[in-house]
C-alpha positions in Angstrom: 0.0 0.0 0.0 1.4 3.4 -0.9 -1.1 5.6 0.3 0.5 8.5 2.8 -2.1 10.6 4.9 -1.8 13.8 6.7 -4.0 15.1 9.0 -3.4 17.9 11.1 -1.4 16.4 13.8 -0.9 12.4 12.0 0.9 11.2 9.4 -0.4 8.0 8.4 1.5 5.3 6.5 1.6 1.9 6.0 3.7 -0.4 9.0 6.5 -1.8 8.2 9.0 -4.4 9.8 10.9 -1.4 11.5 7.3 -0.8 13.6 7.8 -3.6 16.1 8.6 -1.9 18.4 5.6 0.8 18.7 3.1 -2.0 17.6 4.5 -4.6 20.8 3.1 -1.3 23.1 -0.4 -1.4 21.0 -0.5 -4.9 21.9 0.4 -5.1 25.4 -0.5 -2.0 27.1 -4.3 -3.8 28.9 -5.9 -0.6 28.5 -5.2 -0.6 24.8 -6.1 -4.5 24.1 -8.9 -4.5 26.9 -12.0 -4.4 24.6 -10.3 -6.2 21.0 -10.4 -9.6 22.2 -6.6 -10.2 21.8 -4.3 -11.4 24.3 -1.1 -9.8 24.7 1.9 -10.4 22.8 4.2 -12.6 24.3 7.3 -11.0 22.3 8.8 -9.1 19.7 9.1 -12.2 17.6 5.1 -12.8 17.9 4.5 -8.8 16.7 7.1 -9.7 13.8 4.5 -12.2 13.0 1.6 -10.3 13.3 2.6 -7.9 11.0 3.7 -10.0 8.4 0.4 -11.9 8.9 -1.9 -8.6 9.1 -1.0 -5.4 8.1 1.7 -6.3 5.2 -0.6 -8.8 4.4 -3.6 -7.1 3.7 -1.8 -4.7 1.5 -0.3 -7.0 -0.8 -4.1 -9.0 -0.7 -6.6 -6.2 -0.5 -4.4 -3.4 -1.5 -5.8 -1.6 1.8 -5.2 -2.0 5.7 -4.4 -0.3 9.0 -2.3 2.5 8.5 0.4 3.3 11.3 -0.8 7.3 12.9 3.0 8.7 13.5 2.4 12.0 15.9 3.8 14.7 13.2 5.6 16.5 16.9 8.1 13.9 17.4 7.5 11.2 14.6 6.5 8.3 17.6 3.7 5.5 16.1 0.6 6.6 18.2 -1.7 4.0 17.4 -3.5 2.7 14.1 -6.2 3.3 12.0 -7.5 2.0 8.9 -9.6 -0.4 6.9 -9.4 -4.4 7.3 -11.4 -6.9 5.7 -13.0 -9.4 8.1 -13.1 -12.7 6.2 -15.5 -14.2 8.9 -18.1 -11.1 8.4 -17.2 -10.6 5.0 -17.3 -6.9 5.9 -14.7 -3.8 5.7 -13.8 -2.6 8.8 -12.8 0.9 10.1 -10.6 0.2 13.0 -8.7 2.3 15.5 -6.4 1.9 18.2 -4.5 4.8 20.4 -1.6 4.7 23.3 -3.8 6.1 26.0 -2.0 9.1 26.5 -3.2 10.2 23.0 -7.2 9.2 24.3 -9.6 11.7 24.1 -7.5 14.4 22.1 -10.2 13.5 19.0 -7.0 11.6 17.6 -9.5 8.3 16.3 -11.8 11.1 14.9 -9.2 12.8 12.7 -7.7 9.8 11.5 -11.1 8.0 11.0 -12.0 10.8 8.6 -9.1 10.7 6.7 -9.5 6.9 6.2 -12.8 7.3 5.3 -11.8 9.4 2.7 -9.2 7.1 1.5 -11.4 4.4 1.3 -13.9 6.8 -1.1 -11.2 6.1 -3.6 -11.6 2.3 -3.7 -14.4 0.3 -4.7 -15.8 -0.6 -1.3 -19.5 0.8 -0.8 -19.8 0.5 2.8 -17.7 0.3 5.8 -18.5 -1.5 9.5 -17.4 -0.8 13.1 -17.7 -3.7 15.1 -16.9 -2.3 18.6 -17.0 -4.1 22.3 -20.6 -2.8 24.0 -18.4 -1.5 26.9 -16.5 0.3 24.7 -18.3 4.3 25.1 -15.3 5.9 23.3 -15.1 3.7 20.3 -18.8 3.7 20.1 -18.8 7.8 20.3 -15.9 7.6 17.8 -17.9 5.9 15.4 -20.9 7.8 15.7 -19.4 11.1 15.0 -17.9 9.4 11.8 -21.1 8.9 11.0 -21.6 5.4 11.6 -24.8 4.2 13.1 -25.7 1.1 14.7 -27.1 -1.7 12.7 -26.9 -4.8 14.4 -25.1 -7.1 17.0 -22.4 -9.6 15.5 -20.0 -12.6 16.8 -16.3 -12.9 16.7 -14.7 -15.7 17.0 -12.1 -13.5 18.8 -14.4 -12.3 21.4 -16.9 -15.2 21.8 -18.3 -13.9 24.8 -20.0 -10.7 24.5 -22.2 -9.7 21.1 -20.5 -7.0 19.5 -22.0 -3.8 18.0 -21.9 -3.2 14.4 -22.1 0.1 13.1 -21.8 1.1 9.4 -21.9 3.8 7.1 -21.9 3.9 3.2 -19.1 5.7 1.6 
């Protein structure tokens, strides 16, 4: 994926192998993980794998993924957000995910819009939000993207609550 977008404060761009570092603190930090159903990495050699298995992935399958949100004041990975496709809803998914020290600075929001925008481009003619019911701030996230809720969904990678699904066309 080649696509580079700038937002006020973000740059986003796709990961590459040189993000393990800043992606091993997205998947470890419990607040972070708390409401995405995965457990936390167990090492730098698992969030090798995971990007090789996600993000690059994606790109060279979908052309499309989650883009890496670089804070433009000191160039630090921030968080992620992007599109994914979600083989076992067969949906495209907005997703979002923040160090907590960048939470409620309207960070998801920016980048969200800017991703929306991006996916404009591509032939997709709807995007979802499954979210965690617990989750207020992704929910309010989504809602001033101007998502609304649709329905309740399963993932396999949260089996025990039902999740919300929000979507919006683009």
């Amino acid at each position: 994926m080649k696509a580079v977008l700038e937002t006020p404060r973000l740059i986003l761009r796709s990961f590459t192998l040189d993000d393990v570092d800043a992606m091993y603190q997205l998947m470890t930090v419990p607040d972070v993980i708390r409401y995405v159903g995965n457990k936390p990495a167990q090492s730098k050699q698992d969030v090798l794998d995971y990007l090789q298995q996600h993000p690059l992935r994606d790109y060279q399958v979908y052309g499309y993924g989650r883009f890496a949100c670089v804070w433009k004041e000191t160039g630090q990975v921030i968080g992620f957000s992007g599109i994914k496709f979600l083989e076992e809803i067969k949906e495209t998914e907005l997703g979002y995910r923040f160090l907590p020290e960048f939470w409620r600075k309207g960070l998801a929001t920016e980048a969200g819009q800017a991703v929306i925008q991006f996916a404009q481009g591509l032939s997709l003619e709807r995007l979802v939000a499954v979210i965690h019911p617990q989750n207020e701030g992704s929910q309010h996230v989504a809602l001033r993207l101007g998502f609304t809720l649709e329905s309740k969904t399963k993932l396999s990678l949260i089996e025990e609550y039902d999740l919300l699904l929000f979507s919006r066309a683009i």
